[in-house]
VEXDREN-2710 file (C-alpha; in Angstrom, 1 decimal):
% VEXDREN-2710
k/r/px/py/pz
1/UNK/-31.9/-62.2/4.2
2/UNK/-32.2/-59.3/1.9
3/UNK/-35.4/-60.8/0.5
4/UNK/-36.9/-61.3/4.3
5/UNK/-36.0/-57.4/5.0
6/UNK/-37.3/-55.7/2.0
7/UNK/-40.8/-57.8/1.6
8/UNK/-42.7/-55.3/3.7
9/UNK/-41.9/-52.8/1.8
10/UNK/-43.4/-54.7/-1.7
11/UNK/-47.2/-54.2/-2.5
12/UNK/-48.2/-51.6/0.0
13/UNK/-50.7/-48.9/-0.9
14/UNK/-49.5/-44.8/-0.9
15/UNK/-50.9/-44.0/2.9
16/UNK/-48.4/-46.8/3.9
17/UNK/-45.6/-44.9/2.7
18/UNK/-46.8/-41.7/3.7
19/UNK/-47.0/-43.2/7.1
20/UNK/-43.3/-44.4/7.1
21/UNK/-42.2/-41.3/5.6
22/UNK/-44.0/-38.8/8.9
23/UNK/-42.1/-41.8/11.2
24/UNK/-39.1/-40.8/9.4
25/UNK/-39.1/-37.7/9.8
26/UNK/-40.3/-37.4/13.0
27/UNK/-37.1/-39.1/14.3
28/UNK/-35.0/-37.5/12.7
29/UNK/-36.6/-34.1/14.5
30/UNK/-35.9/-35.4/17.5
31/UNK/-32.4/-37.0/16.8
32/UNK/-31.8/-33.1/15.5
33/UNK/-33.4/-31.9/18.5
34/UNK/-31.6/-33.8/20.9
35/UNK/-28.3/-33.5/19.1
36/UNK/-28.5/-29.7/19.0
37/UNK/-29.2/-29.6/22.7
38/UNK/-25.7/-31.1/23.4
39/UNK/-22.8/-29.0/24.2
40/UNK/-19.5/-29.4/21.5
41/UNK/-16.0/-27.6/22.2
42/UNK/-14.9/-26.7/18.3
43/UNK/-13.0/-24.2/16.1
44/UNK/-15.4/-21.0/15.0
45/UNK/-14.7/-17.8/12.9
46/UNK/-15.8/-15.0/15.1
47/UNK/-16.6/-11.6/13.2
48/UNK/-14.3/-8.3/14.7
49/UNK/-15.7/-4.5/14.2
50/UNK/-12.5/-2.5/14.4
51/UNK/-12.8/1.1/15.8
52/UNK/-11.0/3.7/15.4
53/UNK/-11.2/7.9/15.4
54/UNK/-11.6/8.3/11.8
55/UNK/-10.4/12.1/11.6
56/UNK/-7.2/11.1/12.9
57/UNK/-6.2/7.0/11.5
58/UNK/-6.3/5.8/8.4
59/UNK/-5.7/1.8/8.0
60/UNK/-2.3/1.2/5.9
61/UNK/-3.7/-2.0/5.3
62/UNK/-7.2/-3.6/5.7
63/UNK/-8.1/-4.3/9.0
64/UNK/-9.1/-7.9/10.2
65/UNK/-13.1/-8.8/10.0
66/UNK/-13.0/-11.6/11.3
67/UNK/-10.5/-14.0/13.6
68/UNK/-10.7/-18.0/14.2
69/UNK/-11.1/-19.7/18.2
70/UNK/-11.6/-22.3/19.7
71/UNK/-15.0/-22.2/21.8
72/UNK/-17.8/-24.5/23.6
73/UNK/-21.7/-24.3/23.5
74/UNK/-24.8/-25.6/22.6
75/UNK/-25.3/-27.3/19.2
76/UNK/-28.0/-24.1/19.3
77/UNK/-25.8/-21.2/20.0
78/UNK/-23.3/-23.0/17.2
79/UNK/-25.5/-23.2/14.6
80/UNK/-26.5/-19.6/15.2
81/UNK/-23.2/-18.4/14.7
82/UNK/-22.9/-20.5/11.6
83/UNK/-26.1/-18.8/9.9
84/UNK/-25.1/-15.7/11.2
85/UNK/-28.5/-15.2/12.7
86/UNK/-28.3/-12.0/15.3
87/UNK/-24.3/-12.5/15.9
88/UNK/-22.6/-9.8/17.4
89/UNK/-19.1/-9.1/16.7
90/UNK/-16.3/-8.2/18.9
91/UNK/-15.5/-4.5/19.4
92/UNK/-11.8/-3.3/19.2
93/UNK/-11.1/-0.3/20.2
94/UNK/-7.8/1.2/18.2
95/UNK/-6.2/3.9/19.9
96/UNK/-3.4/4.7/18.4
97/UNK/-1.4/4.7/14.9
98/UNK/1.4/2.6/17.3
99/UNK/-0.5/-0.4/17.7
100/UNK/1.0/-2.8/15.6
101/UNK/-1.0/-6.4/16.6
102/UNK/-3.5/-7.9/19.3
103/UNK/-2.6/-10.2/21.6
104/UNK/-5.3/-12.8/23.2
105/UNK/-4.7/-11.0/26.0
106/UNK/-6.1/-8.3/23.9
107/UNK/-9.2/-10.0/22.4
108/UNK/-10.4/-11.9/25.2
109/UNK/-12.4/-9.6/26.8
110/UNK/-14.4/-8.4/23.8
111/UNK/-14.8/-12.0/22.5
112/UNK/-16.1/-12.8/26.2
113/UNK/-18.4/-9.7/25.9
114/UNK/-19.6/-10.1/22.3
115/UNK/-20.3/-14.4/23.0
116/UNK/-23.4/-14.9/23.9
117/UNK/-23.8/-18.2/25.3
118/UNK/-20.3/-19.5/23.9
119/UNK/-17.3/-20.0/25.7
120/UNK/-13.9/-18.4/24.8
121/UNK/-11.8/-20.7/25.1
122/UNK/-8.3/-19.3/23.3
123/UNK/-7.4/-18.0/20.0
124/UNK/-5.6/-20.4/17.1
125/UNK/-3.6/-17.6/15.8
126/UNK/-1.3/-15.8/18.5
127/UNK/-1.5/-12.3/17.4
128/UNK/-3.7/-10.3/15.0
129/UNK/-2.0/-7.9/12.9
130/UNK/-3.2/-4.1/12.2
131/UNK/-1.6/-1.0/10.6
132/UNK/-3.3/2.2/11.2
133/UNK/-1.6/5.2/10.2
134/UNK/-2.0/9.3/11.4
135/UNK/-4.2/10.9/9.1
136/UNK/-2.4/14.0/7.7
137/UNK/-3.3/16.9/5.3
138/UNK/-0.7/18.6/2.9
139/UNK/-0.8/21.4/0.4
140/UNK/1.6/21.2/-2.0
141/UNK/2.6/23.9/-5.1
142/UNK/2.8/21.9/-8.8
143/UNK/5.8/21.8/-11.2
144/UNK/6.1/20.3/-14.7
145/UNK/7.7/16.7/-14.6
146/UNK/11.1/16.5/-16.6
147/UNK/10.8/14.1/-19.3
148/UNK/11.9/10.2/-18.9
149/UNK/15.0/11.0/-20.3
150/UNK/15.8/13.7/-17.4
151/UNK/15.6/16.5/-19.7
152/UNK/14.3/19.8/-19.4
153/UNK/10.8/20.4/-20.7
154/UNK/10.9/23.6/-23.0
155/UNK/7.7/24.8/-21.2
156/UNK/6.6/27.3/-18.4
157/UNK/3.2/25.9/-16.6
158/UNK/0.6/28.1/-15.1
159/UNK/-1.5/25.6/-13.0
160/UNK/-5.0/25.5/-11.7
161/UNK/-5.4/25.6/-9.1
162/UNK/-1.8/26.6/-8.3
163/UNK/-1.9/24.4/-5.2
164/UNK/-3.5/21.1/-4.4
165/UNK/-4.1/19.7/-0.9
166/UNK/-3.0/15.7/-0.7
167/UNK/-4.7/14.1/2.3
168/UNK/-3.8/10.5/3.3
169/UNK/-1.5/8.8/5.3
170/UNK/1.7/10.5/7.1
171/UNK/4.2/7.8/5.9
172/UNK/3.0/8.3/2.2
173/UNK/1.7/12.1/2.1
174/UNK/5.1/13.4/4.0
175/UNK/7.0/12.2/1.8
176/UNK/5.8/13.7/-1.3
177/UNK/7.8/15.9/-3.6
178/UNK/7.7/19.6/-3.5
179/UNK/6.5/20.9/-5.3
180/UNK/4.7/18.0/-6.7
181/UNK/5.1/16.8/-10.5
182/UNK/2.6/17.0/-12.5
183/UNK/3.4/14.6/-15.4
184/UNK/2.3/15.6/-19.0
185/UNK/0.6/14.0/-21.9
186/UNK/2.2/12.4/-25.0
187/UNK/1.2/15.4/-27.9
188/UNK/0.6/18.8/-25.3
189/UNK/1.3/20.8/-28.4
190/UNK/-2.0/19.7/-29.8
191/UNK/-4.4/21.0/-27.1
192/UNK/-6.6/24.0/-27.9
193/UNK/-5.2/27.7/-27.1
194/UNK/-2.3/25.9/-25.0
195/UNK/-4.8/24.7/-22.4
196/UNK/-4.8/21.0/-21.4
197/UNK/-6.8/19.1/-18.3
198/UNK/-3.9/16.9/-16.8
199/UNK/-4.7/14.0/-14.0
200/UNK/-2.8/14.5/-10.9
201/UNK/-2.7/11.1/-10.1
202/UNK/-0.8/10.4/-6.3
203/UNK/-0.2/7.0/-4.1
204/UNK/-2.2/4.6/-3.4
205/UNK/-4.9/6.3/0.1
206/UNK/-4.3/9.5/-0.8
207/UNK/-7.2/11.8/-1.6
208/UNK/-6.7/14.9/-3.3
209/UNK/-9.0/18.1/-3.6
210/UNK/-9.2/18.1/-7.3
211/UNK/-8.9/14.8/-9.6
212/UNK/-7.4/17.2/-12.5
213/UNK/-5.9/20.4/-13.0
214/UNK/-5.7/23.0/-16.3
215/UNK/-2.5/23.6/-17.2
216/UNK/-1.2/26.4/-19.7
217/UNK/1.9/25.8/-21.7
218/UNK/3.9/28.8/-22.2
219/UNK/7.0/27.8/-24.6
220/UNK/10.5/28.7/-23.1
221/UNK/14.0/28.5/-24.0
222/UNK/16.2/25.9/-21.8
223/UNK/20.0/26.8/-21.6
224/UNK/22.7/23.9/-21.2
225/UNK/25.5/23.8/-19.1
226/UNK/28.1/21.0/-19.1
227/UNK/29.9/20.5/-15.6
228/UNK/32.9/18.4/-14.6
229/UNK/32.6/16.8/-11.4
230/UNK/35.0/15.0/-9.4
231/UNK/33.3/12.0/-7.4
232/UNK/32.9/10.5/-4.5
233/UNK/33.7/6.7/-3.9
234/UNK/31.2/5.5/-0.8
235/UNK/31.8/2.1/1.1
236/UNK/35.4/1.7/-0.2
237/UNK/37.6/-0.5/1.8
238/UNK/39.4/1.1/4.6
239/UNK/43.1/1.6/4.8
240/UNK/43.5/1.2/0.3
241/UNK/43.8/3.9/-2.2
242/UNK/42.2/4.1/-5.3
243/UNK/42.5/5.8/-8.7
244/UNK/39.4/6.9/-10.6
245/UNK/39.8/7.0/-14.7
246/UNK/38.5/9.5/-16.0
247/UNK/39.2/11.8/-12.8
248/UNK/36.1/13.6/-13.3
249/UNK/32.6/13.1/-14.7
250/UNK/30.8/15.3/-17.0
251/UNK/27.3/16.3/-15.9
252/UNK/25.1/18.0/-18.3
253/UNK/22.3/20.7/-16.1
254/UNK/19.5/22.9/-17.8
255/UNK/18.2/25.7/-16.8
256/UNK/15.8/28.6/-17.8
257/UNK/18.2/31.3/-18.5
258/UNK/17.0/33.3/-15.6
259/UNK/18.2/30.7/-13.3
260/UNK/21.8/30.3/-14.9
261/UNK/22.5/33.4/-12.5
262/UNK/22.8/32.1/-9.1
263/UNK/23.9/28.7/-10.3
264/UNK/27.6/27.9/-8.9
265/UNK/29.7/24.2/-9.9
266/UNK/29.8/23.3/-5.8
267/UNK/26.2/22.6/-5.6
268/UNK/26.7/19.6/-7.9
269/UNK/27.4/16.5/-6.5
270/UNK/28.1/13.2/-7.8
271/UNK/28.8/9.6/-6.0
272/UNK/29.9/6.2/-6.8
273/UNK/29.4/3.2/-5.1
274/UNK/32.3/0.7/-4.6
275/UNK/31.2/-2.8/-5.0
276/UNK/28.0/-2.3/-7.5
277/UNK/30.2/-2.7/-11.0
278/UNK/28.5/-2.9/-13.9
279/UNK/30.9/-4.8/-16.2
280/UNK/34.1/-6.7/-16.2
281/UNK/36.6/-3.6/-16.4
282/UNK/35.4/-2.9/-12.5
283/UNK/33.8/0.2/-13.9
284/UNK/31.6/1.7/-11.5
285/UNK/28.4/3.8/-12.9
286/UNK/28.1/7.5/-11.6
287/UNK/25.1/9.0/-10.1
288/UNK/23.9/12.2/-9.5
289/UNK/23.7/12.8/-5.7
290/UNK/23.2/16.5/-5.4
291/UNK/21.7/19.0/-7.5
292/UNK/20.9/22.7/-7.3
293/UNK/16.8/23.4/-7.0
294/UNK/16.6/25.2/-9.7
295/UNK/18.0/22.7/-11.9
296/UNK/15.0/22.1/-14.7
297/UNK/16.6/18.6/-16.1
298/UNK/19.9/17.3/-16.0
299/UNK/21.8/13.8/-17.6
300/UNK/25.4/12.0/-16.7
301/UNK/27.5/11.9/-19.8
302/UNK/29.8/9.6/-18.2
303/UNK/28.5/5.8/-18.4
304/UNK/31.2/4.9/-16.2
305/UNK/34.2/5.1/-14.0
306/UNK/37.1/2.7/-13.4
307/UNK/38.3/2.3/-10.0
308/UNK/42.2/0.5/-9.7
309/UNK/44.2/0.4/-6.7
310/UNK/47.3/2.3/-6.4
END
């Protein structure tokens, strides 16, 4: 049998097989032809274009391109879509920073708009989520940043510029310190005439006005006060008593000595919190809660606190 069906093709000359070859292919035309002229209900990736007013969003996260349905068309308009030849997305309109996700409900009409020649028939994901923030401006005054051990740095800082204006999101840019820390390099003493460029650095989506500033170290003497502090024991059990050993906690503050002046012992503040032991002798480890403004650097010289019941 295999012998009977492949003997034609034995011994011919070339225009034979370029004759079977044009028959080939001119079915296959037509078989494409006629299947692309049929109409299919699949699953699609349809491209968004999310708008929004720029001078007043900004995206938290990145907005969705694209979003995945179900439709039904012509093999033509398909395969379109599939090159991406001449597809127009769907337009979203964003409105405000409290839209949170978009419904079908949502998407349907600009999918039915933006399909040309397909039919929307639903979405395969039931929501589409977005995160668009109010675009806010902020000018903030800079400071030195205490050292990673919380102490004082034995500088004064003349900055410039003085100020710089952080523009981003609210939820990040509102809560930025004032005035903002400006953090310095390992050796500052080594700079030339006390002048060094420092990087402000900031969040992630927040612009500033200046990628550096100059800053000029002036060097100052730092005075150390030493402050006992009884604390405060937060989510204790109702209705029990306790007893703190040692009563008190020391607190070590510094200050520039012109700022000794109006400091005063109730502006300090310290807290513990009942449950969050830190060894086996249900010591508890104090924090620093409150602190006077002009405080330049400050460290809790008590490690911990045991709590008993009376």
């Amino acid at each position: 049998m295999l012998r009977w069906f492949m003997s034609p093709f034995f011994g011919q000359e070339r225009s034979y097989w370029r004759a079977v070859t044009a028959c080939f292919l001119v079915a296959s035309t037509f078989w494409l032809l006629n299947a692309l002229n049929k109409t299919y209900t699949t699953r699609i990736t349809y491209p968004l274009a999310c708008r929004y007013d720029e001078g007043r969003f900004v995206p938290v996260q990145p907005l969705p391109t694209e979003v995945a349905v179900n439709v039904t068309g012509r093999g033509w308009k398909l395969l379109r879509r599939q090159l991406l030849l001449d597809v127009k997305p769907a337009e979203l309109t964003l409105r405000t920073s409290a839209t949170r996700y978009l419904t079908s409900n949502t998407l349907r009409p600009a999918l039915q708009q933006a399909m040309d020649g397909l039919q929307f028939n639903y979405l395969l994901s039931d929501t589409l989520w977005v995160s668009l923030d109010r675009l806010v401006s902020r000018r903030l005054p800079l400071a030195l940043s205490p050292a990673t051990d919380g102490a004082a740095l034995p500088y004064d800082a003349r900055f410039e510029p003085a100020e710089v204006l952080f523009r981003g999101p609210a939820s990040k840019v509102e809560n930025l310190p004032d005035p903002y820390p400006v953090h310095l390099p390992q050796a500052p003493a080594g700079s030339t005439a006390g002048d060094i460029q420092v990087p402000i650095g900031g969040p992630e989506l927040v612009q500033t006005n200046v990628q550096d500033v100059r800053v000029r170290l002036v060097r100052r003497p730092v005075v150390t006060l030493p402050v006992d502090v009884v604390p405060e024991l937060l989510d204790a059990p109702q209705g029990r008593r306790f007893r703190l050993s040692p009563a008190t906690v020391r607190v070590r503050l510094q200050f520039f000595p012109e700022d000794t002046a109006r400091f005063s012992p109730d502006q300090v503040r310290v807290q513990l919190h009942y449950g969050q032991f830190i060894n086996q002798d249900s010591s508890l480890r104090p924090f620093l809660s409150e602190k006077p403004p002009q405080v330049r650097g400050y460290l809790v010289l008590t490690r911990g606190v045991r709590v008993r019941s009376r």
